[in-house]
C-alpha positions as CSV (number, residue, x, y, z in Angstrom):
1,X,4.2,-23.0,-24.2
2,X,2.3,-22.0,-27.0
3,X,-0.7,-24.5,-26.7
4,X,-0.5,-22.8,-22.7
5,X,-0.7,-19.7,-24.0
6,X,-3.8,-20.4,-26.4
7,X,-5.5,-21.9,-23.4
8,X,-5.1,-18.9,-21.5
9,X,-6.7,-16.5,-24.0
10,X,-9.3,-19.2,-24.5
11,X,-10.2,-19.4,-21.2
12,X,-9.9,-15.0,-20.7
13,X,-12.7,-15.1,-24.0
14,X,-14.7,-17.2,-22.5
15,X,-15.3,-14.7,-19.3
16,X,-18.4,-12.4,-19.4
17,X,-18.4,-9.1,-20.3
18,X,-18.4,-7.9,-17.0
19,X,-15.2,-9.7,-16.1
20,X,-13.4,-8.5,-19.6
21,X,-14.7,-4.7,-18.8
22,X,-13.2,-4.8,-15.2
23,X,-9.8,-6.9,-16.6
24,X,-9.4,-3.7,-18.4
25,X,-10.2,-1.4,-16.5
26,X,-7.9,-2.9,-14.1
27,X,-4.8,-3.0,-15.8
28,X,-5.3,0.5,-16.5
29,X,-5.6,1.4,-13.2
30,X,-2.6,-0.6,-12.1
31,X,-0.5,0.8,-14.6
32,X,-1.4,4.2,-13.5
33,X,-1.2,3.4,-10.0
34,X,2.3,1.9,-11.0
35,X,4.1,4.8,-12.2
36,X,2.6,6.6,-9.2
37,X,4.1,4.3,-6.5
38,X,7.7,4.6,-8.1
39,X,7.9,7.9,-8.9
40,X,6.2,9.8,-5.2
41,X,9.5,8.9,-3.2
42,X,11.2,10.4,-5.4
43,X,9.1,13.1,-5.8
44,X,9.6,13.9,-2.1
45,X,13.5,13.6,-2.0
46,X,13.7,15.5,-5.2
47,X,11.9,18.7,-3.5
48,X,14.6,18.4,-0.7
49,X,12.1,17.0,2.0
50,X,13.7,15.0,5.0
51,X,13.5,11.2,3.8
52,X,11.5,10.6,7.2
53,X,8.6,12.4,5.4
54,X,8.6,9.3,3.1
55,X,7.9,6.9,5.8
56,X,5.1,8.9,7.1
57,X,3.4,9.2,4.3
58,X,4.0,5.7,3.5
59,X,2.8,4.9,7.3
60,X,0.0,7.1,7.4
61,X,-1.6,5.9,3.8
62,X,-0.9,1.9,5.4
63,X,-3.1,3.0,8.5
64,X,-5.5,4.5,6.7
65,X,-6.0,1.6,4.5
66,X,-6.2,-0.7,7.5
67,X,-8.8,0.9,9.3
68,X,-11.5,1.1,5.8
69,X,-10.9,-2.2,4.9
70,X,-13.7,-3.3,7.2
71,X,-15.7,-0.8,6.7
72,X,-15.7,-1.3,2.8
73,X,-16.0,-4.5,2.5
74,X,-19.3,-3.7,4.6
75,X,-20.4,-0.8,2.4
76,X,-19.6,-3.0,-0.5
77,X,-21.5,-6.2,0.4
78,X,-24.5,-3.6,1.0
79,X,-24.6,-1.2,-1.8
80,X,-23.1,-3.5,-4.5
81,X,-19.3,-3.5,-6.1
82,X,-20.3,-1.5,-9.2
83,X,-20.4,1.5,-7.7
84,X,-18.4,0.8,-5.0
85,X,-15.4,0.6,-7.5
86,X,-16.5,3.5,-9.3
87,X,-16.9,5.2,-5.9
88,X,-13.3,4.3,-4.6
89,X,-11.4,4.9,-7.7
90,X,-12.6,8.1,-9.0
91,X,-11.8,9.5,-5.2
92,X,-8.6,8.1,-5.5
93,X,-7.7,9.5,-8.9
94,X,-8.3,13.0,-6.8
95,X,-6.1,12.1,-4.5
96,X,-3.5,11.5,-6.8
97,X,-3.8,14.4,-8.5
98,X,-3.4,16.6,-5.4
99,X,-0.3,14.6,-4.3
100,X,1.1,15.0,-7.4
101,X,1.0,18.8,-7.2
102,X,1.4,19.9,-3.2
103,X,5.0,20.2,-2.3
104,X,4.5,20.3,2.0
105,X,4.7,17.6,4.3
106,X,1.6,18.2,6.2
107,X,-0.6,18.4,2.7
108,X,1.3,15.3,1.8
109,X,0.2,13.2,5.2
110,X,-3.9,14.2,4.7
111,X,-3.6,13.4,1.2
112,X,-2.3,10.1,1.7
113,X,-3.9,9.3,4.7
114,X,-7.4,10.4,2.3
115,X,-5.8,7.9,-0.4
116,X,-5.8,5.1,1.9
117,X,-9.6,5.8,3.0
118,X,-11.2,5.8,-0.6
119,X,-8.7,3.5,-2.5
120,X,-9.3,0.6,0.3
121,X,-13.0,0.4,-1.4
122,X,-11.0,-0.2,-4.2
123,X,-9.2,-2.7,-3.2
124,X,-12.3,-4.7,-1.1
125,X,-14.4,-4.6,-4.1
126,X,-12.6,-6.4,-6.8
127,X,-12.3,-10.2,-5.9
128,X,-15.5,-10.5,-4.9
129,X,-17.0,-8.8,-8.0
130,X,-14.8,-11.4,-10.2
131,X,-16.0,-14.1,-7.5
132,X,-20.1,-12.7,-8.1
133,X,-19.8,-13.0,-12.1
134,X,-18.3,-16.0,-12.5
135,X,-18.7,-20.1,-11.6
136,X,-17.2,-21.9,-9.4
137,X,-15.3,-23.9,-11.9
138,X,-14.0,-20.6,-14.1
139,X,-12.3,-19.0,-10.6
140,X,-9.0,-20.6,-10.5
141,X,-8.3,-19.7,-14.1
142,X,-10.2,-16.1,-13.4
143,X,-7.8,-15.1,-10.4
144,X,-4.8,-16.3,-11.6
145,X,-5.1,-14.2,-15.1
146,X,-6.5,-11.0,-13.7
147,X,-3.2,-11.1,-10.5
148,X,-0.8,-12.1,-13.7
149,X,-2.0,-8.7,-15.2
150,X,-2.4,-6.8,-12.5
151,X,1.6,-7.8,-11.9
152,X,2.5,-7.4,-15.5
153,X,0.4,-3.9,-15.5
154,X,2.6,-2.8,-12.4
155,X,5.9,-3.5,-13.8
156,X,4.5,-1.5,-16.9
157,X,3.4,1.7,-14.6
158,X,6.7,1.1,-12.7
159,X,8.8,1.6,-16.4
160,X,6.8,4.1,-18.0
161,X,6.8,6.5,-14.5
162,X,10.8,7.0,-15.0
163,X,10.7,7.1,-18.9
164,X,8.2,9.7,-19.1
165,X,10.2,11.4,-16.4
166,X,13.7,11.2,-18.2
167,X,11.6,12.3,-21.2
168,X,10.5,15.7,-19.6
169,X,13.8,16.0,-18.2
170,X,15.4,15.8,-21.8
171,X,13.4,18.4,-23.2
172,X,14.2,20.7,-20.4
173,X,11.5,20.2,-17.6
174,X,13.4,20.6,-14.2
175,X,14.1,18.0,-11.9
176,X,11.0,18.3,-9.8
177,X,8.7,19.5,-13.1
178,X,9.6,16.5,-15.1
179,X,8.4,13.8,-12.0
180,X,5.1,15.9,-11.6
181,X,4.9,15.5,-15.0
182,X,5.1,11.7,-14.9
183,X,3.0,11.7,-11.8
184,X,0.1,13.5,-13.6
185,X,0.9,11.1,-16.4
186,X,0.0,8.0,-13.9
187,X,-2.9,10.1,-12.5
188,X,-4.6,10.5,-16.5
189,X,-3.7,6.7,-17.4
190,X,-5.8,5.6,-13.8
191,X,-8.7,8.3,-15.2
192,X,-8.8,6.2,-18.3
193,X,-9.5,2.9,-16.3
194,X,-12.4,4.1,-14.3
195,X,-15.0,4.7,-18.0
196,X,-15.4,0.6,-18.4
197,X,-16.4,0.4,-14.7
198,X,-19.5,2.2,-15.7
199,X,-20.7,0.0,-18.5
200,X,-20.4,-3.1,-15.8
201,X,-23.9,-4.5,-15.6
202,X,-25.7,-5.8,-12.9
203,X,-26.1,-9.2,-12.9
204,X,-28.4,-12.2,-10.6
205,X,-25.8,-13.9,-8.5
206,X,-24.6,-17.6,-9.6
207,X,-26.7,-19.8,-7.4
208,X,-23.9,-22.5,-6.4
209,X,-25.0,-25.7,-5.4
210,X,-22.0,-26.9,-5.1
211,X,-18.6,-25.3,-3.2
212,X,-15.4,-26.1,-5.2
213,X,-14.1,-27.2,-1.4
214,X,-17.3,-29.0,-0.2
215,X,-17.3,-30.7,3.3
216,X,-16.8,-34.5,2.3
217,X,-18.6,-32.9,-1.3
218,X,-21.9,-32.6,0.6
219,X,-24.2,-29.6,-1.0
220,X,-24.3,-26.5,1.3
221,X,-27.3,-24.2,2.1
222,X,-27.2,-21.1,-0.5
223,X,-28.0,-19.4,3.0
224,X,-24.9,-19.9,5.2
225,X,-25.6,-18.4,8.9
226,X,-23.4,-15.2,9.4
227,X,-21.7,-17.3,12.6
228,X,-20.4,-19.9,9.9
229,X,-19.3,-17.4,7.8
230,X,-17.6,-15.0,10.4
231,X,-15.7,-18.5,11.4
232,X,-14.4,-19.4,8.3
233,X,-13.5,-15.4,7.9
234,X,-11.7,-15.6,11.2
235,X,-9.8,-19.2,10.2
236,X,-8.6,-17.2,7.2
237,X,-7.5,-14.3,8.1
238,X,-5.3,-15.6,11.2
239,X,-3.8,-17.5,8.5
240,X,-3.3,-14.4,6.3
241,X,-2.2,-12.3,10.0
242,X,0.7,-15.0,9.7
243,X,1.8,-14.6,6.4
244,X,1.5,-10.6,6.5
245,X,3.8,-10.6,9.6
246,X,6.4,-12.5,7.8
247,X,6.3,-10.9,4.7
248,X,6.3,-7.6,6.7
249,X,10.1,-8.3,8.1
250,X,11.6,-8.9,5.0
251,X,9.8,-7.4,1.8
252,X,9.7,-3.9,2.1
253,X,13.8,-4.0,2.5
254,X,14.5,-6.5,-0.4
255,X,16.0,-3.2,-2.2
256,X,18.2,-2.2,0.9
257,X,19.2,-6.2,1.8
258,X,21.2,-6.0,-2.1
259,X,22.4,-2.6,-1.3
260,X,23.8,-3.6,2.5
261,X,24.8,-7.0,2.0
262,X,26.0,-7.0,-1.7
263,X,26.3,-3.0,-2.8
264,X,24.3,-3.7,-5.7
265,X,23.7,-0.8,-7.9
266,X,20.6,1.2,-8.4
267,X,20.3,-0.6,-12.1
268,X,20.9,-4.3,-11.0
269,X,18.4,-3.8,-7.8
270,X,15.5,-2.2,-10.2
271,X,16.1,-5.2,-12.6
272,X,16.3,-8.0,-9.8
273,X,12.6,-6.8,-8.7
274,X,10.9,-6.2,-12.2
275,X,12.5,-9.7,-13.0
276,X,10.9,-11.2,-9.7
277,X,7.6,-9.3,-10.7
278,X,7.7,-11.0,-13.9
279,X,8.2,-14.9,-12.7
280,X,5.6,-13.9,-10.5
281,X,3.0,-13.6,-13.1
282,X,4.0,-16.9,-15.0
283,X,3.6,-18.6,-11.9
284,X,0.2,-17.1,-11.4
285,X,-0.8,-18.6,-14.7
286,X,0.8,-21.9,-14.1
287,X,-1.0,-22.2,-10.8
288,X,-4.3,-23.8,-12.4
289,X,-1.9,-26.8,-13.9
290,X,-1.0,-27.8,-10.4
291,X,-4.6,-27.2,-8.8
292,X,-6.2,-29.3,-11.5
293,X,-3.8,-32.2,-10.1
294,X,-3.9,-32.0,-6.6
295,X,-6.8,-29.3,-5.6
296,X,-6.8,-26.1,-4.4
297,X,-5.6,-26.5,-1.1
298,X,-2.8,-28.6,-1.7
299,X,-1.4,-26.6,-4.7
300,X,-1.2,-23.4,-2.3
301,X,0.6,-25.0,0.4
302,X,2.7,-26.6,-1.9
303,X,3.4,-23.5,-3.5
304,X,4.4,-22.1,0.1
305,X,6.6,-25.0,1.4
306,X,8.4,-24.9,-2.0
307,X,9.1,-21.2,-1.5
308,X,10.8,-21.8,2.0
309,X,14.1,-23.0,1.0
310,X,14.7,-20.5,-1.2
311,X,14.4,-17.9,1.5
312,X,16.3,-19.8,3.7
313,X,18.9,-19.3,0.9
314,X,18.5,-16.0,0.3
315,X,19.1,-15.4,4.1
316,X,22.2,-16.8,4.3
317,X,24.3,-16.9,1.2
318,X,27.4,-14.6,0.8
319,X,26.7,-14.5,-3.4
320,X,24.8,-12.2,-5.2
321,X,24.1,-14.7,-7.8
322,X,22.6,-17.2,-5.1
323,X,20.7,-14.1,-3.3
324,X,19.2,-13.0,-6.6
325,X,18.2,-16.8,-7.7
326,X,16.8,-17.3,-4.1
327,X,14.4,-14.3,-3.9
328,X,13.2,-14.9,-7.6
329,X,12.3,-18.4,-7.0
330,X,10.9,-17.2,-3.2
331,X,8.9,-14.6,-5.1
332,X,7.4,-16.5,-7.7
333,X,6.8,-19.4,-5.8
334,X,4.8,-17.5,-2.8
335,X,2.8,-15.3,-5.0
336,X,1.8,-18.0,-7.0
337,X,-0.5,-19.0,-4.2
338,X,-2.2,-15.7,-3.8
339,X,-4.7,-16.4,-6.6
340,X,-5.6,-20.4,-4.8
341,X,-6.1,-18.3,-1.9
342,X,-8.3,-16.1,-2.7
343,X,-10.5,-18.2,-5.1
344,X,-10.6,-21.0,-2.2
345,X,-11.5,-18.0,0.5
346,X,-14.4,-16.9,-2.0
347,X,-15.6,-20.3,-2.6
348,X,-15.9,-21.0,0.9
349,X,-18.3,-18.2,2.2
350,X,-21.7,-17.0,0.9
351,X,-22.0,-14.2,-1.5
352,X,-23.3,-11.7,0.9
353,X,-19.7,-12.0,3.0
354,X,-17.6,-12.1,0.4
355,X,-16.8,-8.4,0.3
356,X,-16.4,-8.9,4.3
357,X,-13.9,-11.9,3.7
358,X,-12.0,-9.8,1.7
359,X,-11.8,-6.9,3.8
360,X,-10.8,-8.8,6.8
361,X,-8.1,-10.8,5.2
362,X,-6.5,-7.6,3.2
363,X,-6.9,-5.8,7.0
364,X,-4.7,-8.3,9.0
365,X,-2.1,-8.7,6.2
366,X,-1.7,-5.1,5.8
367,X,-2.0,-5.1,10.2
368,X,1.0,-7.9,10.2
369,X,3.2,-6.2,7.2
370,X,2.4,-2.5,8.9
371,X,4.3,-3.9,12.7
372,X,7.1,-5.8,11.3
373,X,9.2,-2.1,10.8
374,X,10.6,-1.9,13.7
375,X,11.4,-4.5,14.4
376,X,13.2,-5.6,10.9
377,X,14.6,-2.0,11.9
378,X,15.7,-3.2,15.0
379,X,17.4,-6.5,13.6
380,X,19.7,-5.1,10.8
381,X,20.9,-2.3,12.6
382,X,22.1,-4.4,15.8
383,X,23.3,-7.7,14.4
384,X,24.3,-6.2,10.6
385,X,24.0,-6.0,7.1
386,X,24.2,-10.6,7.3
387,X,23.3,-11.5,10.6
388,X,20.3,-8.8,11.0
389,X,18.3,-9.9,7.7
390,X,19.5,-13.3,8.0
391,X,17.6,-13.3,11.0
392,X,15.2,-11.6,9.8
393,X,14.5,-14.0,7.0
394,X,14.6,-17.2,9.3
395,X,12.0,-15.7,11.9
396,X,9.8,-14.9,8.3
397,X,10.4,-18.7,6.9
398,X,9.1,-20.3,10.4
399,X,6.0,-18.2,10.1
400,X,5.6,-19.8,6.6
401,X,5.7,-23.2,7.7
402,X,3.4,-22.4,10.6
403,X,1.0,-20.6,8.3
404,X,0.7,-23.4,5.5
405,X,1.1,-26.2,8.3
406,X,-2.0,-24.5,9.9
407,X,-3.6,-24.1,6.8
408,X,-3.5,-27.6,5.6
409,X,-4.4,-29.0,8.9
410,X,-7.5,-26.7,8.6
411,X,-8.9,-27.3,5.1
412,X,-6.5,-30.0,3.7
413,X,-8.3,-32.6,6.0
414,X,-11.6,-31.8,5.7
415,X,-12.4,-30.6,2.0
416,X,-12.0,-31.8,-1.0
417,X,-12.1,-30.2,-4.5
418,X,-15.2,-31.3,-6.5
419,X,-14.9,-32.9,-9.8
């Protein structure tokens, strides 16, 4: 473990400047954006509003994000990520701010519906900046340690939100003072990570002669045609569309499938999804072991396939014990992929589309998670607390398989990683 862990802070030295200023300025963001996540529901149900404003807000932010995604991966492929990302998060950090001070519901839905607009150049921006200042061969070690700290600076945000708030609340702030406080908190930490974003340099893109998944290893034109490109964007993101949709029946209600099935407590529910969050990141760093035996495109779909069972068993057993081993296995096991993917989805389009490729495949996940809520609605409340998200769970596996089955047929076959 120790000789991993030295490799890992060998290889994060060994990234430019650029990378190291944005690896910061990411986690700080996170974090921020972490305690700001965790602490607005409540926020809302501590000023006594209707817990139906939560889901609008949480819908209308969703939409919002949706529809820019496009668009900003467009404005960023033409105007650059630098300012892009300085663009998107200092609008957000507004945002923020506002929602952490306005106590009505319709102030509420335009300010999240105006956090999903600017934050989605945010989002758009990042993988492909990583992607443009970096080569080919440092990616899979890149994405995998920045998603690892972006998960580890989550559960961070997600900690500090409710001590700072328990701290204002102990020293006499009110109920709703001391979660605006903690809010405002997570709003001044995000501030804080926008100053390295403006002492990123611009930098002449990596000419790559070589793809790390070539077609039979043949060179490719540093000029792919927008048609090949728009292809390969489309091949992904159905993929992506697949997953989403799955993932969009069951993980939004992990918290409510312990609370239904098991009535779990508050405490054990909090710790069961920090504790996923955390395998998550070592998998994310354990990722490039696998790839370096067995390629990209193999380690993700094996990644996948391996998670299936464990949902399978999550879905069905009657033990909190077997629930809680099954979704931390299913959780670190899927996410683990989500680095492989997007280094192989960078790798395989040129670097004027790479903003585009990520827009797309961030649209239809978020399109696929936003539709599933009815209908995982629909399941628990007419078959039950077992049979409702044990459905739910089967119908998400079978879109797994069908999504990595479709992915490997697709690139498996035909590339091969590059020595």
């Amino acid at each position: 473990m120790s000789k991993l862990l030295r490799d890992w802070l060998k290889n994060l030295k060994s990234f430019n400047r650029n990378i190291r200023l944005f690896i910061v300025a990411n986690v700080l963001i996170q974090i921020g954006m972490g305690v700001f996540s965790v602490m607005y529901n409540l926020y809302i149900r501590e000023l006594g509003l209707p817990e139906a404003v939560n889901g609008s807000v949480i819908s209308v932010t969703s939409l919002a994000t949706a529809i820019m995604l496009v668009p900003a991966g467009i404005l960023s492929d033409r105007f650059g990520r630098k300012w892009i990302l300085i663009l998107g998060t200092l609008l957000t950090a507004f945002m923020l701010l506002g929602r952490s001070l306005v106590t009505a519901e319709q102030p509420m839905l335009v300010l999240g519906f105006a956090t999903g607009i600017v934050w989605a150049l945010t989002q758009v921006s990042g993988v492909p900046f990583l992607a443009e200042n970096s080569k080919p061969s440092e990616r899979m070690h890149l994405f995998s340690i920045h998603f690892a700290l972006v998960t580890v600076a989550n559960v961070i945000g997600s900690l500090l939100g409710g001590v700072i708030a328990d701290v204002a609340m102990w020293l006499g702030a009110s109920g709703v003072s001391s979660i605006q406080i903690s809010l405002i908190a997570g709003v001044a930490i995000f501030i804080v990570g926008i100053f390295p974003l403006f002492s990123l340099k611009p930098v002449r893109k990596l000419e790559e002669v070589k793809t790390n998944l070539a077609l039979e290893e043949e060179e490719v034109k540093t000029e792919a045609g927008f048609k090949a490109n728009l292809k390969m964007i489309v091949l992904f993101g159905f993929a992506n569309l697949l997953i989403g949709t799955g993932s969009g029946l069951v993980i939004p209600y992990l918290n409510l499938y312990f609370a239904n099935r098991f009535d779990a407590s508050n405490t054990y529910i909090g710790l069961i999804l920090a504790l996923g969050s955390a395998m998550t990141a070592i998998a994310m760093l354990i990722g490039p072991l696998l790839v370096k035996r067995v390629g990209k495109v193999r380690a993700l779909v094996i990644f996948q396939l391996m998670s299936i069972p464990f949902l399978f068993l999550t879905a069905y057993t009657n033990s909190l014990f077997f629930a809680s081993v099954g979704f931390l296995l299913r959780q670190a096991l899927m996410n683990a992929g989500n680095p492989i993917q997007s280094a192989i989805a960078m790798d395989v389009v040129h670097d004027k589309y790479k903003g585009l490729a990520n827009s797309v495949n961030q649209m239809v996940f978020n399109v696929g998670w936003a539709t599933m809520g009815l209908p995982a609605a629909w399941l628990v409340t007419t078959f039950g607390s077992y049979w409702g998200y044990a459905y739910a769970f089967s119908i998400t596996g079978c879109l797994y398989l069908i999504a990595s089955t479709y992915f490997y047929l697709l690139f498996g076959r035909r590339y091969t990683r590059t020595k």
